[in-house]
C-alpha positions in Angstrom: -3.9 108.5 -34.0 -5.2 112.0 -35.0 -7.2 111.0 -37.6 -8.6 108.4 -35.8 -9.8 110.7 -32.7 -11.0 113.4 -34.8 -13.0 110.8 -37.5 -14.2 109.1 -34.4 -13.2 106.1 -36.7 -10.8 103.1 -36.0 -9.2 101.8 -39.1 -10.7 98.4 -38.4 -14.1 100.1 -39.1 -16.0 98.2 -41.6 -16.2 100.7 -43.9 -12.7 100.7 -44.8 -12.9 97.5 -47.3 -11.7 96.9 -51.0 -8.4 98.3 -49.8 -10.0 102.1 -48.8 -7.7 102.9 -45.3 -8.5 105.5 -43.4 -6.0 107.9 -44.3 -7.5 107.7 -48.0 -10.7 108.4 -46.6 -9.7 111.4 -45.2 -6.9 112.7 -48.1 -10.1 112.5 -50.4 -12.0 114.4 -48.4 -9.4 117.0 -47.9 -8.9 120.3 -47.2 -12.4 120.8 -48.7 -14.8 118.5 -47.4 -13.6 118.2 -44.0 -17.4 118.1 -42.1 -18.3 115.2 -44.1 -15.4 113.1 -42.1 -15.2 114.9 -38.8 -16.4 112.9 -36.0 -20.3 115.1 -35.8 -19.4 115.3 -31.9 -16.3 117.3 -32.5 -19.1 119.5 -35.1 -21.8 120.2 -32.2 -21.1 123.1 -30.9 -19.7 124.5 -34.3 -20.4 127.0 -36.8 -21.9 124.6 -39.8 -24.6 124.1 -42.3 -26.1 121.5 -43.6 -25.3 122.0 -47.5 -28.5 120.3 -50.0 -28.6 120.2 -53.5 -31.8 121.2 -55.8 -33.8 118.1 -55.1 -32.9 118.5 -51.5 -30.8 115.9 -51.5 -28.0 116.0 -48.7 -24.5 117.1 -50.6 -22.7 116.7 -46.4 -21.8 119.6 -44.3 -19.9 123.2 -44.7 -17.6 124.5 -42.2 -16.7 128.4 -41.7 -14.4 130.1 -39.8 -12.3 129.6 -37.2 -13.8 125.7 -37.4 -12.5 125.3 -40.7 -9.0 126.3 -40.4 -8.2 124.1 -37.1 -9.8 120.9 -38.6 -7.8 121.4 -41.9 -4.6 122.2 -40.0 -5.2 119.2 -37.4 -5.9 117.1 -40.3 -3.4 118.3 -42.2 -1.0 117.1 -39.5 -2.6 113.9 -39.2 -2.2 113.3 -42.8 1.5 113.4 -42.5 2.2 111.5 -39.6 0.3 108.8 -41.3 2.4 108.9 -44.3 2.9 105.6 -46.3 6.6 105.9 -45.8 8.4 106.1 -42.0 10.9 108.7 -43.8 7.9 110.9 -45.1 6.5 111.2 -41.4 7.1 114.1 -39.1 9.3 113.5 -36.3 7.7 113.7 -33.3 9.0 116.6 -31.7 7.8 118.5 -34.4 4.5 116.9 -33.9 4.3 117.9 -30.5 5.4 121.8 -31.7 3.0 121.7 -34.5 -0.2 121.0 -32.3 1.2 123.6 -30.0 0.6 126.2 -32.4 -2.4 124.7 -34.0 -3.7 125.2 -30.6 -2.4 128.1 -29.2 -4.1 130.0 -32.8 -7.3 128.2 -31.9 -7.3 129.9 -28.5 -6.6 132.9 -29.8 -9.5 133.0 -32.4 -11.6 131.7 -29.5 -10.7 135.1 -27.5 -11.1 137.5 -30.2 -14.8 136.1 -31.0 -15.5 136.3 -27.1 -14.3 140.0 -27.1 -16.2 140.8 -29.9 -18.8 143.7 -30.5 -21.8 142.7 -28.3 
C-alpha cells in the first residue's frame, strides 16, 4: 500500500508488463533515484532539480535534503512490507512504530528549517 500511495501507481498499471511489478520498479530505482518514481504531486512543493545530461536530454529528478531522507526511509519501509515472502515482511506493529518515527523526524526537520536564520 505504501508504495502504491507514494508512486501514485496501482500495480494493475499498464506499465507493469513482461513480469516488471511494482515493487521491482521501485527496488531498481532505489535509494538513489527516488524522484524518478515518486508520485510528482508528493514532489511539488519540494526541494528538487530537474537533472539533464550534455545534449540536454532529461536524466529524471534529484532530491536534497530533508526530501530525500523521508522518501528513502518511507520507501524503504514499503519495500519490506512488500516482501516476496509473508516471513520476510514486517509485522505490523512494527509498521505502525516505524512510520511513527519516520514521521515524527520529518516534523522535526520541518521545525528546524522554519526556525532557521531569516
Amino acid at each position: 500500500m505504501l508504495l502504491e500511495v507514494f508512486t501514485g501507481k496501482r500495480p494493475t498499471d499498464p506499465m507493469f508488463i513482461g513480469g516488471l511489478t511494482l515493487r521491482q520498479w521501485v527496488s531498481q530505482s532505489f535509494p538513489k533515484h527516488l524522484a524518478d518514481v515518486a508520485d510528482e504531486n508528493l514532489l511539488q512543493d519540494e526541494e528538487s532539480c530537474i537533472c539533464f545530461d550534455h545534449q540536454n536530454t532529461l536524466l529524471g529528478y534529484s532530491l536534497t535534503g530533508r526530501s530525500n531522507i523521508f522518501l528513502t526511509s518511507i520507501f524503504e519501509l514499503g519495500l519490506q512490507c512488500s516482501a516476496e515472502s509473508p516471513e520476510q515482511r514486517m509485522a505490523m506493529n512494527g509498521v505502525v512504530a516505524k512510520m511513527n518515527g519516520i514521521k515524527k523526524d520529518y516534523c522535526a526537520s520541518l521545525q528546524v528549517v522554519d526556525k532557521g536564520p531569516r
